[in-house]
N, C-alpha and C positions, 0 to 999 in steps of 0.2 A: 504494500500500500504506500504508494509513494504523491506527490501532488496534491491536489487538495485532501486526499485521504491519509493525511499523514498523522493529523490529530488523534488516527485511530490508533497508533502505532504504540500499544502502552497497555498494560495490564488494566481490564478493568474485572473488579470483582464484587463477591456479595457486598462485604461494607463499603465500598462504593454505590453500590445500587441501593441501599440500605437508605443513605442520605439522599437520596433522589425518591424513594418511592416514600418514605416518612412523611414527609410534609401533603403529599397528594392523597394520605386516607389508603395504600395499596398495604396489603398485609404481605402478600406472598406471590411470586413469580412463576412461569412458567421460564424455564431456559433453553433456548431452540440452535442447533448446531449453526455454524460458522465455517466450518474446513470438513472436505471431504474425508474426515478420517475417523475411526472407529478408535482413536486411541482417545480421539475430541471426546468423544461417546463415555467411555468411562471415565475420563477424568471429568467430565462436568456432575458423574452420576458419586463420582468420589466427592466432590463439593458441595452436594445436595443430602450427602449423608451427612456433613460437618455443620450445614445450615440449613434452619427448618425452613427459613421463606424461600425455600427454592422446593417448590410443591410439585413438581414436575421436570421430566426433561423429555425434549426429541432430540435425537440422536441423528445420527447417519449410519448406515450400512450400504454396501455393496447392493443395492438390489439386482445388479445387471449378472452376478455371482452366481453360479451354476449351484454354489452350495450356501448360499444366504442365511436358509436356518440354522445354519451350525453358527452366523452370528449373530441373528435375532435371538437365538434360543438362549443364550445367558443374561442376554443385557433384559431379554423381558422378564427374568427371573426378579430384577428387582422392580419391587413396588412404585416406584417414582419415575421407571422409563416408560413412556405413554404413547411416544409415539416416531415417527420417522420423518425428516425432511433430504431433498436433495437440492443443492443447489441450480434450478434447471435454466434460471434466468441470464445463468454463465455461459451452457449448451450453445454452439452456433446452430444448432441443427436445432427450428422451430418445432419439426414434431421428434423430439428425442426420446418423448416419456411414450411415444408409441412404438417401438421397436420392441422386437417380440421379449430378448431378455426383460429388460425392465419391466414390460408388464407383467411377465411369469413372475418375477419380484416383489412388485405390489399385489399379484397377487394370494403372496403368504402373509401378509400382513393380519390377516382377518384370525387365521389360527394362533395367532400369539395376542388377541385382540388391543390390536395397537392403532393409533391414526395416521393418517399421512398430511401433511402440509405441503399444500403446494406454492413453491414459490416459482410464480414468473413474471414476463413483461407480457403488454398487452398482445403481440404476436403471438405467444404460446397460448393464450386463452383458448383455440380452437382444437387445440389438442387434448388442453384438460378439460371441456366440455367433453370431447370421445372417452377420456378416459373416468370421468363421472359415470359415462353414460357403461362405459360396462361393467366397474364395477359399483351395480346398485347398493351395495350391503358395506360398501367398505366408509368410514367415517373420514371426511375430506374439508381441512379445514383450508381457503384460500387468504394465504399472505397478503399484507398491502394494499389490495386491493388489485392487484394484479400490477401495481406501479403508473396508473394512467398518468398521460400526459399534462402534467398539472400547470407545468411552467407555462406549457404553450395553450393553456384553458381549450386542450382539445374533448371533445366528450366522444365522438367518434372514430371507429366501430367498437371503442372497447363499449362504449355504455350499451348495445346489443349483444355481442359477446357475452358482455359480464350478467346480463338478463337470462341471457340461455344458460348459462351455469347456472344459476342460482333458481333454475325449475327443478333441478334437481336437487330432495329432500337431504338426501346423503351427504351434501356440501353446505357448511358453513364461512364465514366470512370477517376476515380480522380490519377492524379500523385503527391500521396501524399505517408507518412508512411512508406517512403522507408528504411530511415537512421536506425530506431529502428530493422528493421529485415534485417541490414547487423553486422557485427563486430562491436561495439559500438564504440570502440576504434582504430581499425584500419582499420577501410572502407576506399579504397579511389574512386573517381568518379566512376573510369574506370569499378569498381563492377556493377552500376545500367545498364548499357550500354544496357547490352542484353536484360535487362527486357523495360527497356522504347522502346528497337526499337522492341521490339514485341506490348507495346500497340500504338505505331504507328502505324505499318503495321495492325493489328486487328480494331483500331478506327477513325484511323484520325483526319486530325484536327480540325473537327469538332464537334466531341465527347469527348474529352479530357478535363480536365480542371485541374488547377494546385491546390492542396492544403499541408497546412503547417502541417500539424496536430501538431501545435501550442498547449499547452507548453508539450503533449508528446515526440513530436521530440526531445527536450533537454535533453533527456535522451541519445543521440546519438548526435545529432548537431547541431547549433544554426537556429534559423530563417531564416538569410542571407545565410548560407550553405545550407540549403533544398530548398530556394528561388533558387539560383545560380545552381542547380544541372539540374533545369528542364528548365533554363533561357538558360544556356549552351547550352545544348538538343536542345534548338530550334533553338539558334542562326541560322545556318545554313538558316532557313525560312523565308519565306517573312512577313513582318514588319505586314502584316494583318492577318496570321496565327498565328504569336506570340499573337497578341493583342487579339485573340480568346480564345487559350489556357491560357493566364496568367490573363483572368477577362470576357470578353462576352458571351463567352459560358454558366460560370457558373451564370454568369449576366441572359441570354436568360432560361436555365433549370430550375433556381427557380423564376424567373419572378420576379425580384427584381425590387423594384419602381414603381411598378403595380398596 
């Protein structure tokens, strides 16, 4: 991470996260992989043993791996690994999550009853639509919103893309990752507006849940600012909808404390 990613370049940890999510009312974490490695995987799951507010982890595995279960099989042994991500927004090849390996991959997910996160840009939307679409039964929560084009206030084709994803029940939807793909410098609220009341109108608040993407976002704006953006957002709603979007939901889809 070099250029303007260089702020990233530095240990961040629980007690750092600690002092970010304190003051916003946030008890406890979900902690989602970073590097495609399985060594990332248990050390994050060794950290979550040492600190309680880290209620969860997804990991990475090999899904493309002819022998996958032999490394889903231990890490699902512990109680706080919940679920899987792959980095696919890195993939140059838009349909990557459809090649046969990796779908035989996510297709064991279901036997170690784990989630998948999907992280992409709005071009991979049309692949994780196919891949919703086959597996009905498997728990799909989408990243960022898919990264739409915030800077440049485009809504189109993601805001149909991301509708056709979100018919399917099996797929949930995180309000995170917004700040780094508007103007770094100069975003103000009123930019996320259109995109969060389209994944309103497409998910509801029952599929929704909020996330920081915690310490990326600081590359754009602080903790409390990305907290506030989506607090805001909901204000309007009732006191039991909020408490879904801003921790049960994502409490209930990774079965945290289970």
């Amino acid at each position: 991470m070099t250029g303007p990613l260089a702020a990233l370049r530095r240990d961040y940890l629980p007690a750092d996260l600690a002092r970010e999510r304190a003051p916003a009312g946030v008890g406890a974490s979900v902690v989602v992989q970073a590097r495609q490695s399985p060594e990332e995987s248990r050390w994050l799951l060794e950290l979550a043993d040492r600190d309680a507010s880290i209620a969860g982890v997804v990991g990475w595995v090999d899904l493309q791996d002819d022998r996958v279960e032999e490394q889903l099989a231990p890490l699902a042994k512990h109680p706080k690994f919940v679920g899987v991500r792959h980095v696919v927004q890195d993939e140059p090849d838009d349909n990557f999550m459809l090649r046969p390996a990796f779908l035989r991959g996510l297709g064991r997910l279901r036997q170690f009853d784990l989630t998948y996160d999907l992280l992409t840009f709005p071009g991979q939307l049309p692949a994780a639509i196919e891949v919703a679409r086959q597996f009905p039964d498997q728990p799909f929560v989408l990243d960022h919103l898919s990264k739409p084009f915030i800077k440049r206030g485009e809504l189109s084709p993601w805001r149909e893309q991301f509708r056709e994803l979100a018919r399917f029940p099996n797929v949930m939807c995180k309000l995170s990752g917004m700040v780094t793909e508007a103007d770094w410098r100069a975003w103000q609220p009123a930019d996320f507006r259109p995109y969060l009341d389209v994944a309103w109108e497409a998910f509801g608040g029952d599929r929704l849940m909020f996330g920081s993407d915690w310490p990326v976002c600081t590359l754009a704006g602080s903790y409390a600012q990305v907290h506030a953006l989506v607090a805001d957002f909901l204000a309007p709603f009732p006191v039991a909808t909020r408490r879904k979007v801003m921790g049960s939901n994502a409490a209930e889809f990774y079965k945290l404390g289970k």
